[in-house]
N, C-alpha and C positions, 0 to 999 in steps of 0.2 A: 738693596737687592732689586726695587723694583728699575732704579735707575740701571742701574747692571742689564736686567733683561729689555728693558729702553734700547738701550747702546747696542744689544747685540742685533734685536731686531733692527735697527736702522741701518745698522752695518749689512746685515743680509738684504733690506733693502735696496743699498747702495749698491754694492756687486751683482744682483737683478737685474740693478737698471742697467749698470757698466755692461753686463752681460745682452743684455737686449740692445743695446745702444752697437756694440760691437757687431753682432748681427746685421743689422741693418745698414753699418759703413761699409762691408765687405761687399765690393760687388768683382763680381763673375767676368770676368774680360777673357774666358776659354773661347770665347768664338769670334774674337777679333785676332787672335794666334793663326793666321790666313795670309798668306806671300799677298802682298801689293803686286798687282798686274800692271805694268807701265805699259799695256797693251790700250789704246783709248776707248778701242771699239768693245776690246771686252769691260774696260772697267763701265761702259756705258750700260752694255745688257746684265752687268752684276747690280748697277743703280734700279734699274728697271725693275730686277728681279728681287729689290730690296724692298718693293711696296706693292707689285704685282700680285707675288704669291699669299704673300699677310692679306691683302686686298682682295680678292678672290670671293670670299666670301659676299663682299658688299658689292660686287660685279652681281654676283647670282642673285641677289636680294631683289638689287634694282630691276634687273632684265625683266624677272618675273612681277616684277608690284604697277612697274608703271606700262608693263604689258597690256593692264585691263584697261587705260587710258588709249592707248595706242588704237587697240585694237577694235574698241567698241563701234567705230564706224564701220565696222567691217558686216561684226556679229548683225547691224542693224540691218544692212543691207541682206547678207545671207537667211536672218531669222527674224525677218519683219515680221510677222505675225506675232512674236514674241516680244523682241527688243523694240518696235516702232508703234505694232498697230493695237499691241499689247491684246491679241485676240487668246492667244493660248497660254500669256503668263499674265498675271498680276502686274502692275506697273513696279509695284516695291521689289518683287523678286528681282530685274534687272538691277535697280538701285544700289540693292541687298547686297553683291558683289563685292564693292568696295568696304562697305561698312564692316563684312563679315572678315575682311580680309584683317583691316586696322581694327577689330576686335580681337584676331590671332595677334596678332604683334604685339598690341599692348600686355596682352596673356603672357604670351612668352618674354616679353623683356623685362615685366615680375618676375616673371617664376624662375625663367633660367638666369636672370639678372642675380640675384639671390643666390642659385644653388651655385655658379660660379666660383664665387665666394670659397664655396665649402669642396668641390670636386676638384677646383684648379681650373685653371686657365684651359689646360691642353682638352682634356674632357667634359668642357663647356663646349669646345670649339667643336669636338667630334658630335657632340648632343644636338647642336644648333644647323651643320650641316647634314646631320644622318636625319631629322628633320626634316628638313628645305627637301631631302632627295625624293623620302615618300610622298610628301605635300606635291613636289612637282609632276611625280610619276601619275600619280591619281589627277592630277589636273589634265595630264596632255591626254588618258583613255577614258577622262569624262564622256557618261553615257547616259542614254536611256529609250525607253518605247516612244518618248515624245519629245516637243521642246522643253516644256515645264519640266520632265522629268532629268533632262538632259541639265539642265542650269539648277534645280536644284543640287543636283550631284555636283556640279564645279563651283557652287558657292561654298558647300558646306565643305570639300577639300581646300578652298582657301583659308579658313581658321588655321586646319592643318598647317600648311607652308608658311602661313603668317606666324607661328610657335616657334616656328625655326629662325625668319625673318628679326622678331623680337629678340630674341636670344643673340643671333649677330653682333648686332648695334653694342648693348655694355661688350663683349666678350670682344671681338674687334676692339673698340676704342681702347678697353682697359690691356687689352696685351699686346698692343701698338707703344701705348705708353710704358709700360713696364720693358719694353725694350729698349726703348730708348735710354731708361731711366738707368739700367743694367749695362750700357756702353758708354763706354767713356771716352767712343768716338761721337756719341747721339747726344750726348746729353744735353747739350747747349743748341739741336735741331730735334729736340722732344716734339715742339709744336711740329715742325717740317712734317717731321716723319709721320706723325697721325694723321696727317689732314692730308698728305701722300697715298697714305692706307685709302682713307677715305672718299678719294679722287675718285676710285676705283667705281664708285657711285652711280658717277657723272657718267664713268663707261659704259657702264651696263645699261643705264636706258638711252646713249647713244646706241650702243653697237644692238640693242632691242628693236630699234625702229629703222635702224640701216636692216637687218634681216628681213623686217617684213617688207619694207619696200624690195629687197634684190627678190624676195619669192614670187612677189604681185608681179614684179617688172619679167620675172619667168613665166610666167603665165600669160605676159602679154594684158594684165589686169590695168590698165592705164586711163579708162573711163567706162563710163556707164555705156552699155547694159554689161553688168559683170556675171560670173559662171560661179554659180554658190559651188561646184567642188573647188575650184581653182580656191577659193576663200578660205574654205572648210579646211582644204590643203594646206593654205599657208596658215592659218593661226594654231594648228595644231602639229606642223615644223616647226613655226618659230618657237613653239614651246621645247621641243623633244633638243633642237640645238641648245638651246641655251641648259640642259639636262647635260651635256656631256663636261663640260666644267663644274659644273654643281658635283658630281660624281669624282670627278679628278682631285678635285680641293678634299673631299670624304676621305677619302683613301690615305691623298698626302698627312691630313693632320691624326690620322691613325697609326702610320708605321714612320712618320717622320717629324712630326712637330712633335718638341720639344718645352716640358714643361717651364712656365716664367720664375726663370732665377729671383726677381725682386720677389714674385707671392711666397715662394719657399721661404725665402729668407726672411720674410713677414712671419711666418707661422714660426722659426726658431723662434724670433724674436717673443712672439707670444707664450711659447712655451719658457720662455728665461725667466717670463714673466710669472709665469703660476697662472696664466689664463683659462689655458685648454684644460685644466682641472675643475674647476670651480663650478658650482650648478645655478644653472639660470643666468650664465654670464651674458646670453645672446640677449636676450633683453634688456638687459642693463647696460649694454653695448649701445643697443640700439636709441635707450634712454638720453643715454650721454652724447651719441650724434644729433638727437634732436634739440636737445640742448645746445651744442656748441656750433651747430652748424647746420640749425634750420631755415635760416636766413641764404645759406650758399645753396643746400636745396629748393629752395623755395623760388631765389632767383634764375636757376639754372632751367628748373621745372616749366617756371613763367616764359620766361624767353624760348623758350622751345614752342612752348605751347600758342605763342603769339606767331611765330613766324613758320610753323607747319600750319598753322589755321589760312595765312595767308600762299605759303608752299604751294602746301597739297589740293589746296582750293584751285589757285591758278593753273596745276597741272590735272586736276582732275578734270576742269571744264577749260583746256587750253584749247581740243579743239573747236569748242564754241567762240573762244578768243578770234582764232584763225581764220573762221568761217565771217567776223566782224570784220576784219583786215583784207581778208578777200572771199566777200559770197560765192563765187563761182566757182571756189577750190573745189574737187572733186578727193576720192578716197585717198590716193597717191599724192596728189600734190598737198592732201593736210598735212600726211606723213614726210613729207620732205620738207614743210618748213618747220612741223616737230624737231627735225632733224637739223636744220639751222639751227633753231633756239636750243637747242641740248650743245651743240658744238658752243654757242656764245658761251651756255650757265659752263661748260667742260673749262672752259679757260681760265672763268674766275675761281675752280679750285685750284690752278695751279699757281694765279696769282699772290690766293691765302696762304699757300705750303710757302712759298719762297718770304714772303715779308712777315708773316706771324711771330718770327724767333729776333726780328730786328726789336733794336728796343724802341724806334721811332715811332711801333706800329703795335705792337702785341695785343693781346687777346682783347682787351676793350675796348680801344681802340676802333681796332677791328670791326670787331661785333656791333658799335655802335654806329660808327660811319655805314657798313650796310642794311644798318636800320633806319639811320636817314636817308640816303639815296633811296629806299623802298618808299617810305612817306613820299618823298617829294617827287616819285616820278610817278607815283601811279594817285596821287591827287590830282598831278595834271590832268592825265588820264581820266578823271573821273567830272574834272569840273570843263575840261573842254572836250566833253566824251561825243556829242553832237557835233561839235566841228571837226573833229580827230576823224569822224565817220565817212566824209564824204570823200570825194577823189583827189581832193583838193590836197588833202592832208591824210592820207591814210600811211603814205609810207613814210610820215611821222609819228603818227603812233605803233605803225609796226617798229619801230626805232625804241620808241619809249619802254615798249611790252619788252624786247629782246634784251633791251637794255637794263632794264630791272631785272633779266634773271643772271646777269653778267655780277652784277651788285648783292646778290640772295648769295651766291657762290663766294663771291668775297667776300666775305659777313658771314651775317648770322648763320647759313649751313653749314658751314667749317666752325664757325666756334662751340655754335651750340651740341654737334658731337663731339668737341675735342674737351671743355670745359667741365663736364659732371665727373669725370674723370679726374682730372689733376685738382679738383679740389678737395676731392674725399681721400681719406686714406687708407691704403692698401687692402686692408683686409675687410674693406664694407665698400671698395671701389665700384665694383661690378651690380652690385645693388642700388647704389647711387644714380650709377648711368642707368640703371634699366629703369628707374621709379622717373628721372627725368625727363627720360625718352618716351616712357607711358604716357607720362600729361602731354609732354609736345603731342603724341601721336591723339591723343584726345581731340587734341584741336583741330587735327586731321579727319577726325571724324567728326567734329562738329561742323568742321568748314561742309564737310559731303551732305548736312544735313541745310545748313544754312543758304550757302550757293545755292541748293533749288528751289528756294523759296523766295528768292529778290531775283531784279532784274540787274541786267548785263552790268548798268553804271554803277547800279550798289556795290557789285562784287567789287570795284576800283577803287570804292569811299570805302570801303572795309577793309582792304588792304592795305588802304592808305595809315587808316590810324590803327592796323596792328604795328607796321613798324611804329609811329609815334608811341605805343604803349614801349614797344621794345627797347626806345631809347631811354624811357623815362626810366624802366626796368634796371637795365646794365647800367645807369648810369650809378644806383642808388646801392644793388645787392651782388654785382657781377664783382670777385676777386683779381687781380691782373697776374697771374702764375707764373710771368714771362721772365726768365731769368732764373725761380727759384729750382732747386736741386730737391725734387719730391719727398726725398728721406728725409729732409726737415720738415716737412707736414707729420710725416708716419712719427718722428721725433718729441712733435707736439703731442700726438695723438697717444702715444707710451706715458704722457705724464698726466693729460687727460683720466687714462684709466688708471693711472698709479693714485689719483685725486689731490696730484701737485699743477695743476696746471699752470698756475701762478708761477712757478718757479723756472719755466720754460721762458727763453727768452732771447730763442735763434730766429735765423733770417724768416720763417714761418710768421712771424708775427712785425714783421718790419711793416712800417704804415705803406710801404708803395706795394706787398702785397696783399692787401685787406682793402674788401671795399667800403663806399662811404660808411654804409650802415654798420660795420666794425668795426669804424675808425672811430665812429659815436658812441658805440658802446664800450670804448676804452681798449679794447684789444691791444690794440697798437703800443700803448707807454709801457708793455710788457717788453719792449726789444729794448736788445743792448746791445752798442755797438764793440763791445768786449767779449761778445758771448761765442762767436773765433766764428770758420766761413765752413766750415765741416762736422768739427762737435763746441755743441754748446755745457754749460755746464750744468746742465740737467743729469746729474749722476754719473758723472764724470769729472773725478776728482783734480786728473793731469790737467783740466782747462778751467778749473776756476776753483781752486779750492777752499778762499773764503765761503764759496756761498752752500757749499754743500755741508760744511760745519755749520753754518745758518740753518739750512735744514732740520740738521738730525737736531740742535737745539733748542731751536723756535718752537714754544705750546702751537700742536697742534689744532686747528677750529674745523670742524669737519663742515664741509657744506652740500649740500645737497648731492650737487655730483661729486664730491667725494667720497658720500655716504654708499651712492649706487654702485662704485669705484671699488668697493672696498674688498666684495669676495674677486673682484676682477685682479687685484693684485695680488691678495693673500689666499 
């Protein structure tokens, strides 16, 4: 008898899994049912408008974040008593700005990272932008009776926009990817398409710093002595412009974005499973991720947090860079060659989007080659930083500086948002990216805290060996995803929680996508090259049905995460 209720249970088991597994093959091809335009010109602005509008989001992000960079020579000159002579503010309240900003980010790319997860993709996206909108609106009618009174008020609405900011980053990446993943014209330009999205970036503190120079150059603001309204005028346009996209993107993903076919089709999956019943399963979820895949959070988290330490450093104090490269630059011409070095880093994302999906090049590759180039051009930088200085050689080191953000853009800034993403699975993705992009952004504030405590050549020796950390990083914990078809992750991850994960043994687990450190821990001799290129025999009887009579036979030994596993499947 007991064998009898054995058997039947295994059997419901099996059809579970077949049933979850079913789920997760089905993908959604309704919004590729679209006449091909043999028109060039159109099919060109249909390409455009295929990473533009997804993209949108991280246009408004940047415009407004790397604004307080841009702008800060400005405020110094209009509110020296505050920002220079520090007579009516504290010296930390300027500082404070930034710090409070990447304290909202990292806030919101917890929290909304997370609640993503649980709302959906669509209503992440609407959360993250209706966000950004209030955060920006209380920035551009920041006020008060004084200056101290005035900058307190726009620091502490930067938290605010930074809630919004944060939340972008997972919810962007993760339903960039999940589009891709959902086309079965995308699938094999997954990488493309994300780091397409994410270009979007590079736009926004380009087309941030072209505005405020076209406003200064209407004003005729082109050297010293300047007119603090004409000032006043432009940083609080350039805010209210970049307000009318912010606003547009709100709207659209309210009555027109449309929720991600793969996360829906995740949650069948879950429910075939017995999951969304069970009590306590979020922790025990959460148990098994750190278990199986703290090592891919860990590396994703580090490498972020090595190369926004040296990012956000570089661009927080670039025009003190600029001011090295030529003392004499005046307000306008820092902001124009800001606007050079934003055009150089704009290229190298489009560099990453076209070669990331080759197999000559993909994500580690990648990632690691722009962590060497960072190492080794800004060591030069730092050990011939005395020679670099004089006239002799200055428009060598302008070369060197320009050229490292050509190399940041091809690298590590494209992988490190594209990566937190395609290695988690579907239903803890957005949580993943948002805990990864918190540590990076850590280091964003740690760099804001660090940088004004050394001197100019430090910041070049410090940059230098965060890429060196970063290569040592991805060489060791970074997965190479390039090629694999996501639903075999999500595939892994179904057996994970069923506490078969032994028994999984699709291309998720092939040694060329694991890295070193899971290649050591065995992972890898879990694949087989019989286990088929779409379903494996993970509870799916039609592709291997020796091994699932193995299954239901084999004494089961419960092990840890199977134990945690256990109300997750039943």
């Amino acid at each position: 008898m007991e064998r009898g209720n054995e058997d039947v249970n295994e059997a419901a088991g099996i059809d579970r899994r077949e049933t979850a597994n079913h789920a997760l093959c089905t993908v959604d091809n309704d919004n590729e049912a679209v006449e091909v335009q043999r028109n060039f010109i159109i099919r060109f602005f249909q390409f455009l408008g295929s990473f533009m509008i997804p993209g949108l989001g991280m246009f408004c992000e940047a415009y407004f974040v790397f604004a307080v960079g841009n702008l800060s020579a400005l405020w110094k000159v209009e509110y020296a008593d505050c920002w220079k002579k520090h007579v009516t503010c504290p010296v930390k309240l300027s500082d404070s700005i930034t710090y409070t900003q990447v304290c909202g980010i990292i806030f919101g790319q917890l929290f909304l990272g997370f609640f993503a997860d649980r709302i959906g993709r669509k209503w992440g996206s609407v959360s993250t932008a209706a966000t950004m909108v209030v955060g920006a609106i209380l920035i551009i009618v920041s006020n008060g009776h004084n200056d101290r009174a005035l900058w307190a008020m726009f620091t502490a609405v930067q938290f605010i926009f930074g809630i919004g900011v944060g939340g972008e980053y997972p919810v962007a990446s993760t339903s960039a990817n999940e589009r891709a993943e959902s086309s079965a014209k995308l699938q094999k330009r997954r990488g493309e398409t994300v780091v397409l999205v994410f270009s979007m970036q590079g736009w926004g503190n380009l087309v941030n710093t072209a505005v405020i120079i076209a406003i200064m150059a209407g004003f005729h603001q082109y050297s010293a002595p300047y007119d603090n309204h004409a000032l006043e005028v432009t940083w609080r346009l350039s805010y209210a412009i970049g307000l009318i996209p912010l606003i547009g993107i709100m709207l659209y993903r309210i009555f027109r974005l449309r929720e991600s076919a793969v996360w829906q089709k995740k949650r069948e999956a879950l429910r075939a499973m017995g999951g969304d019943k069970a009590s306590g399963v979020q922790w025990r979820k959460f148990g098994l991720l750190m278990y199986y895949y703290w090592h891919r959070n860990f590396g994703t988290a580090m490498s972020w947090f090595v190369w926004d330490f040296a990012f956000y450093g570089n661009k927080l104090f670039q025009g003190t860079f600029i001011k090295i490269i030529n003392p004499s630059a005046g307000l306008i011409q820092v902001l124009q060659w800001t606007l050079l070095n934003s055009s150089v880093a704009l290229v190298g994302y489009y560099f990453a989007a076209f070669t990331i999906d080759k197999p000559w090049m993909g994500r580690m590759r990648m990632q690691m080659m722009g962590f060497a180039w960072m190492f080794v051009l800004f060591l030069i930088c730092a050990v011939r930083y005395d020679e670099l200085r004089t006239p002799k050689y200055i428009h060598t080191f302008q070369f060197l500086y320009y050229f490292s953000s050509f190399w940041g853009q091809f690298g590590p800034n494209a992988t490190t948002w594209l990566l937190p993403a395609e290695l988690a699975p579907t239903e803890l993705r957005s949580m993943c990216h948002g805990f990864s992009a918190a540590v990076g952004k850590a280091g964003a504030l740690v760099a804001g805290v660090v940088f004004n405590l050394v001197d100019n050549r430090a910041k070049f020796w410090i940059s230098a060996f965060c890429g060196l950390a970063g290569i040592i990083l991805t060489f060791i914990t970074i997965a190479d995803t390039t090629g694999l078809d996501l639903r075999e992750g999500d595939r892994r991850w179904l057996a994970i929680l069923d506490g078969h994960h032994d028994l999984y043994h699709g291309p998720a687990v092939h040694p060329r996508h694991l890295s070193l450190l899971e290649r050591l821990m065995g992972y890898g001799k879990l694949y087989r090259e019989d286990a088929g290129e779409v379903l494996h025999e993970y509870g799916v009887k039609s592709v291997d049905e020796p091994k699932v009579t193995e299954m239901a036979e084999a004494p089961y030994k419960p092990t840890v995460a199977a134990t945690a596993a256990a109300s997750v499947a039943h």
